[in-house]
N, C-alpha and C positions, 0 to 999 in steps of 0.2 A: 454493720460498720464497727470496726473496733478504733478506738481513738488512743494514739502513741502520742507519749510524752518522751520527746527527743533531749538527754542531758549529753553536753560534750558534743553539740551540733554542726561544731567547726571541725573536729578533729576527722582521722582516716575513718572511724568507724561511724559518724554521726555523715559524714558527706555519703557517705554508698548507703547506710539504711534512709537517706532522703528519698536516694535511688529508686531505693526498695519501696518507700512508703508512695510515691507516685507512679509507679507501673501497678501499683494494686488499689483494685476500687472499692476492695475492703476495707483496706486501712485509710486513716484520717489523722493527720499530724493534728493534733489540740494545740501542743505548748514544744517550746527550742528554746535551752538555754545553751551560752557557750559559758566560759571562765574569765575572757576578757575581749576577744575576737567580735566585735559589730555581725549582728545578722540580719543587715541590710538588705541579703540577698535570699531569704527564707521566709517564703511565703507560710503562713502559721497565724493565728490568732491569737497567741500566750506567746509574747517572746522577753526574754530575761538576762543579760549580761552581766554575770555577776552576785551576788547576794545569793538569801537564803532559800537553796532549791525548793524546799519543803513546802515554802509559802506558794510559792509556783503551780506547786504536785496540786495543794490543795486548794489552789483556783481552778486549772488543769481538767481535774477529775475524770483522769483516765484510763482504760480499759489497762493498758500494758506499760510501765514505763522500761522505757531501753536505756538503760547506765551505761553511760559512754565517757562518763569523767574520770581524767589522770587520776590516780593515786590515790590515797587517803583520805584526800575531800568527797570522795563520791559515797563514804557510810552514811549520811543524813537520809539520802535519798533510795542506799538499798534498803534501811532500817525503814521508812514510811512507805513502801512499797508492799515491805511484807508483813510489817501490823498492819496496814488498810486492806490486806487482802487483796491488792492489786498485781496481776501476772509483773515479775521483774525480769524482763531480758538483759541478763547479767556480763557484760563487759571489761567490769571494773571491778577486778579480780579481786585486788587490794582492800577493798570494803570487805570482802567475805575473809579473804584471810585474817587479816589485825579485828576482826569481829564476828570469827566464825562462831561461837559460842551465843555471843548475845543475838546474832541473825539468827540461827535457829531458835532462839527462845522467839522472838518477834514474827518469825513465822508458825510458832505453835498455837500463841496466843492468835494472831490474824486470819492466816492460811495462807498468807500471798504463797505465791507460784513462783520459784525460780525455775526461768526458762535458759539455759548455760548459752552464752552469745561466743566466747573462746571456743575457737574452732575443734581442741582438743577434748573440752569436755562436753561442747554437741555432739560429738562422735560417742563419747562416752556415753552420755544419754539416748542416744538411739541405738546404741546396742544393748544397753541395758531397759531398754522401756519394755515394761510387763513381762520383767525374770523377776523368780523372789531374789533377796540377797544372799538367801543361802546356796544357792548355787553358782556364786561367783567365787574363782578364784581370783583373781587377781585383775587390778588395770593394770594396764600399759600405755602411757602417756607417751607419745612421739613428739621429736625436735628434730628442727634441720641440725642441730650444731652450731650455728650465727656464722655469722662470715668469718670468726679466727677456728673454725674446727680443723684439728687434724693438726694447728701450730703447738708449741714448746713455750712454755713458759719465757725462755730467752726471747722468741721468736715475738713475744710482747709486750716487753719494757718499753720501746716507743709506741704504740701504737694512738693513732691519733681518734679525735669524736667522728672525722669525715669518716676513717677507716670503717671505724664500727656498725655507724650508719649504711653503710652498703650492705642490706642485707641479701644474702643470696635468693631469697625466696618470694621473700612475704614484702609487700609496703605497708608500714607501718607510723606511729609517732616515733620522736624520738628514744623517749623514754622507756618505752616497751623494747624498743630495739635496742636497745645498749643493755636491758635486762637478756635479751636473747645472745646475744654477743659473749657475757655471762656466766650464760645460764641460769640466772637469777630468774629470771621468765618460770624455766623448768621448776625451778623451788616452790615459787609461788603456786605454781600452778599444782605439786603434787599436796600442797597444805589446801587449795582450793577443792580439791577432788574429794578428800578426805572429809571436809564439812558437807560438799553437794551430796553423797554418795553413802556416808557411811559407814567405809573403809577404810580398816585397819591401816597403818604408816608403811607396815612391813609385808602390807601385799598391795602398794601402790609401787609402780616401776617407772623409769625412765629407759627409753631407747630411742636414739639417732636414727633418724630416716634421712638422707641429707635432700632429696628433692620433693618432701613434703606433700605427696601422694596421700599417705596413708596419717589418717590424722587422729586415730590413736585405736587400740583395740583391748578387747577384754577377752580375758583365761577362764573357761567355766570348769567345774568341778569335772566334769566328764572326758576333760580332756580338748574338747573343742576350742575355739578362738573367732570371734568375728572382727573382722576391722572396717574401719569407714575409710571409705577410699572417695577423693575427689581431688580437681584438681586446686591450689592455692588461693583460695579467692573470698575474703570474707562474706560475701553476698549471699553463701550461701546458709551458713549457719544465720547470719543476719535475717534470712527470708526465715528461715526454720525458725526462728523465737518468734518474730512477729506473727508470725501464719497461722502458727502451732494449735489444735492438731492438724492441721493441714500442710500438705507440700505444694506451697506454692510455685510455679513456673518460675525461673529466672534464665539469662538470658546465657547462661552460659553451654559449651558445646560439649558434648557426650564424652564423657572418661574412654583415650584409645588406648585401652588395653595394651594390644599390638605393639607398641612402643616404652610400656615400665619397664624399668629395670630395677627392683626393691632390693636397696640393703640396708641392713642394720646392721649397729655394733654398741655398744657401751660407750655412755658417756665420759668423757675423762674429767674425774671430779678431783684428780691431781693440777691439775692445769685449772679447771675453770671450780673451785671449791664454794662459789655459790650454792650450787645446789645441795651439795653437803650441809653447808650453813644449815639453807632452809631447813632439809628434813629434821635437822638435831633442834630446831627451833621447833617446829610443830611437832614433837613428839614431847618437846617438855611442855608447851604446852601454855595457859593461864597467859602471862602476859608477853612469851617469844616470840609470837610471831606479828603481833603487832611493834616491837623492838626491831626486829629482823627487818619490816619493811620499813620502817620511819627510817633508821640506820640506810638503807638501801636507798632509797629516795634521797635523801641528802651526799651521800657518794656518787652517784648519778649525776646529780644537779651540777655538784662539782666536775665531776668528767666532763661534762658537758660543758661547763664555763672555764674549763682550761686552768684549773684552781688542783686538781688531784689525775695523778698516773694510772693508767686502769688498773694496771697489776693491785693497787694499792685500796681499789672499792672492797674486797672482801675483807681486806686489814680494817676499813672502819668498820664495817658491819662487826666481824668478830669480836673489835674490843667495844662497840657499845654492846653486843651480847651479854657478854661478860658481866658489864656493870649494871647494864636496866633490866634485865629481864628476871626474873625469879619471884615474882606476885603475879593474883591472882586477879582477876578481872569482874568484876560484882553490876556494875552500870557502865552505860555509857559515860558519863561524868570522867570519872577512873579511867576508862580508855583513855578520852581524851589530853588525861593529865599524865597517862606512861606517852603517848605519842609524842607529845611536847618533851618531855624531859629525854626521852631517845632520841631527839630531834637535836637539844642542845650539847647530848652527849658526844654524838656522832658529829658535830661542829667541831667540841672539842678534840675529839679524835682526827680532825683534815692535819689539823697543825704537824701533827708526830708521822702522820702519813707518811 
């Protein structure tokens, strides 16, 4: 019996790995917290709304925890995951990026497990499971594009929060989805891969899939390529971190070939200069990409409360770049206090928006 500590229990990826956790009579929910959502309806023995995850983890005391919390607030809980040496089924990207340095130091010292729960970089992990690193050339991280692909920068000045929200693919929260919309998603995720992985900035890729088939693939030395092909559906990378090593059954229907149509094309980092951001953020490195996402998150929030233009998200992020980022990152404490001050920066920056 493995026992899962469910964070982010309310949200899209905390309601389907419930899913997951009761068609399998190996796994055992211990502990569900949400952020402020009642979990009146989650049967669980540790339930927690609110407050300090940690204390939760370590009543909990469980085999796996799955990080399912928005943004920022979810480092407490990948950071005690991977000093307890406890498997982390990683969801909540943002924790690894704004703390990729110190999460690897916390998993040297402990040993936790990071098991990748983003669809992109489980694919990256099963095709990378038991290759050395030297025989990788390159990832390749796949996007649909968000629902404005293929628009003109003019083609965005209005665009609304309902608009962005329609995503063509994927259901998701909001938040995530207005990062994919973007391409903010992509940024994070190519600073995510580079802490999971390993991998150098400048042999991590982006490429457009728009119907989200193929959910990322890897360049080996010899010329080769594998990709993870499935269809859109979180459950299953969900079932794969909880399982792991095992592949568990889920409920969904056999990949029909007979019907793909795969293209790809390059991202347009003119139009959607998120991802730009990110990568020049995690290539400098020390305290960018913890700025990068605090600035992001506060842009977002605003989009979404009808307070800033989208066009206008990358303009905060860029000038809080500018100003907070250029120190180095020594403790947690220190993170803490660049997120905060990126946080008040990127405030300051809505006004000029």
């Amino acid at each position: 019996m493995k026992r899962v500590a469910l964070l982010g229990a309310t949200g899209s990826i905390g309601r389907q790995a419930i899913e997951i956790v009761e068609a399998h009579p190996e796994l055992e929910l211990c502990a569900a917290a949400s952020g402020s959502t009642p979990l009146d309806d989650v049967a669980v023995p540790l339930k927690q709304v609110g407050g300090d995850l940690t204390e939760l983890l370590d009543r909990a005391e469980p085999d796996v925890v799955l990080n399912a919390v928005v943004g920022f607030a979810g480092i407490h809980a990948t950071l005690w995951a991977l000093e307890h040496g406890v498997d982390l089924a990683l969801a909540n990207k943002e924790s690894l990026v704004a703390a990729g340095e110190l999460a690897l130091a916390a998993q040297e010292r402990g040993g936790g497990r990071i098991l990748p729960v983003d669809s992109e970089h489980s694919a990256l992990f099963q095709c990378l499971e038991g290759r050395a690193p030297e025989q990788v050339d390159t990832l390749v991280l796949t996007g649909s594009g968000g629902p404005f692909r293929g628009r003109t920068r003019g083609q965005l000045e209005d665009v609304t929060p309902e608009q962005a929200l329609a995503h063509p693919t994927w259901r998701m929260g909001p938040k995530i989805t207005v990062d994919s919309a973007t391409l903010a998603n992509k940024g994070l995720e190519v600073i995510e891969a580079h802490f999971l992985f390993g991998i150098p900035y400048d042999r991590i890729e982006v490429a457009i899939q728009p119907t989200s088939i193929v959910h990322s693939l890897v360049r080996f030395r010899d010329g080769a390529s594998l990709a993870h092909l499935g269809y859109p559906d979180m459950r299953v990378p969900i079932s794969y971190a909880l399982t792991y090593p095992e592949r568990a059954a889920t409920p969904l229907p056999p990949l029909d070939f007979t019907s793909l149509t795969l293209e790809f094309s390059q991202p347009d980092v003119e139009t959607f200069p998120m991802l730009a951001l990110a990568r020049t953020a995690g290539e400098e490195g020390g305290a960018a990409p913890c700025v990068y996402n605090a600035a992001n998150e506060v842009a977002v929030a605003a989009f979404l409360g009808g307070r800033l233009p989208f066009l206008a998200i990358p303009d905060v992020v860029r000038e809080t770049l500018a100003v907070a980022s250029g120190t180095q990152v020594r403790n947690l404490d220190e993170l803490l206090e660049i997120d905060e001050a990126a946080r008040s920066t990127a405030e300051g920056a809505l006004a000029a928006a």
